[in-house]
C-alpha positions in Angstrom: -4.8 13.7 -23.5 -2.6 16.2 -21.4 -1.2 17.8 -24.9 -5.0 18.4 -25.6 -5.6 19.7 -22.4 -2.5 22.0 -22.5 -3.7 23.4 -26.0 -7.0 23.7 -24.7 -5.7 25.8 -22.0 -3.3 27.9 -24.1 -6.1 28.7 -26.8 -8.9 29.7 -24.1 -6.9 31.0 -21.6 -6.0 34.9 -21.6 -2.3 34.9 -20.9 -1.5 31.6 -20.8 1.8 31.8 -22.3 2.4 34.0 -19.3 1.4 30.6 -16.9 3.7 28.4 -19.4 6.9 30.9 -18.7 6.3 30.7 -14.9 6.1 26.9 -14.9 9.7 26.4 -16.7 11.1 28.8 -14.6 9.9 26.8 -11.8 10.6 23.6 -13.0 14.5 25.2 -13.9 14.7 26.4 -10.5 13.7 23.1 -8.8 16.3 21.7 -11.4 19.3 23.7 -10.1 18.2 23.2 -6.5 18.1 19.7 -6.8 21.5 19.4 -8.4 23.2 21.5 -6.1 21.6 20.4 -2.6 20.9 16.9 -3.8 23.4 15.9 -5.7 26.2 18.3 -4.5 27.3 19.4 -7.6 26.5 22.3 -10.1 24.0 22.1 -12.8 25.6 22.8 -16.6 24.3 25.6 -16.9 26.1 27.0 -13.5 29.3 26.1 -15.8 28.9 29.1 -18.3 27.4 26.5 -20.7 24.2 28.4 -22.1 23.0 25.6 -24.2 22.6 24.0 -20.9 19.8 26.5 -20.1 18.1 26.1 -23.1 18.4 22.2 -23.4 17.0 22.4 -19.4 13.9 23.5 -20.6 13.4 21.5 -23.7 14.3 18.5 -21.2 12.4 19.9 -17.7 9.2 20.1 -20.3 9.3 17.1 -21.7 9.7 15.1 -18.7 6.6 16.9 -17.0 4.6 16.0 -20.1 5.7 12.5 -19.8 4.9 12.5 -16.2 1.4 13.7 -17.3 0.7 10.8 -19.9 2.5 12.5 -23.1 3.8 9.6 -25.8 4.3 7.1 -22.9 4.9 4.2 -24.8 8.5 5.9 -25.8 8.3 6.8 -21.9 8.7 3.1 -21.4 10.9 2.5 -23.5 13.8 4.8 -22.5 13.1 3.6 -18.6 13.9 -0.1 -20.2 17.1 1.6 -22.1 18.3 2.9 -18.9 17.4 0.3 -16.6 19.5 -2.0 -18.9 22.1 0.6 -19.4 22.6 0.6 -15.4 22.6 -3.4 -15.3 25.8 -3.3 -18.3 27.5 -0.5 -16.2 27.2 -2.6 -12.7 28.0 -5.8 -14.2 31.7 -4.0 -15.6 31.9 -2.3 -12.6 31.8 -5.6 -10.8 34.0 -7.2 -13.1 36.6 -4.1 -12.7 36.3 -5.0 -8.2 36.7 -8.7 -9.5 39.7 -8.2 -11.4 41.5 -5.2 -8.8 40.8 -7.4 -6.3 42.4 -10.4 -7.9 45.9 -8.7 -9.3 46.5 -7.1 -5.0 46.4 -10.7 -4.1 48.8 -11.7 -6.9 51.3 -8.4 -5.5 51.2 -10.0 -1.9 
C-alpha cells in the first residue's frame, strides 16, 4: 500500500523527486547524528568509504519503507534472523565469561 501511495505521489505530484531528495538527505543526516551522538562512533561513510554513502541510502530507504508496511513479511523475518543471531552471540559470550572465569581460578 505505501509503494502505491509513494508512486501515486511521485506520478501526480509536480516535483516530487525534489521531496524524495530532501527526505534521504534527512534520513542520512539523522543517520550520522545518531551514530556519532548515540553511539559515539563515526558512521562509514565519515571513514572515506563512499560506498558507505551510497549503501546509506539504499539502506535509510528501505527501512522507512518497511517501517511504512513495504514487504513486511521479509520485515519479519530478518527481526527473527537477528533476534536469534543476538541469542547465539550471548550464549558464546557467556560461555567465553564461563570459561575466563574458570581457567583464573585454576592460576590461583
Amino acid at each position: 500500500m505505501m509503494v502505491g501511495c509513494l508512486s501515486y505521489y511521485a506520478s501526480n505530484v509536480d516535483m516530487a523527486y525534489h521531496h524524495f531528495y530532501i527526505a534521504m538527505m534527512f534520513s542520512r543526516l539523522m543517520d550520522i547524528l545518531g551514530h556519532y551522538y548515540l553511539e559515539k562512533k563515526k558512521p562509514a561513510i565519515m571513514h572515506g568509504n563512499i560506498e558507505g554513502l551510497f549503501f546509506g541510502l539504499i539502506y535509510d530507504t528501505l527501512g522507512l519503507l518497511m517501517y511504512f508496511g513495504y514487504r513486511q513479511e521479509l520485515r519479519y523475518d530478518l527481526e527473527d534472523l537477528v533476534e536469534e543471531r543476538f541469542e547465539e552471540l550471548e550464549e558464546t559470550r557467556l560461555a567465553q565469561i564461563k570459561k575466563l572465569e574458570s581457567e583464573m581460578k585454576k592460576e590461583k
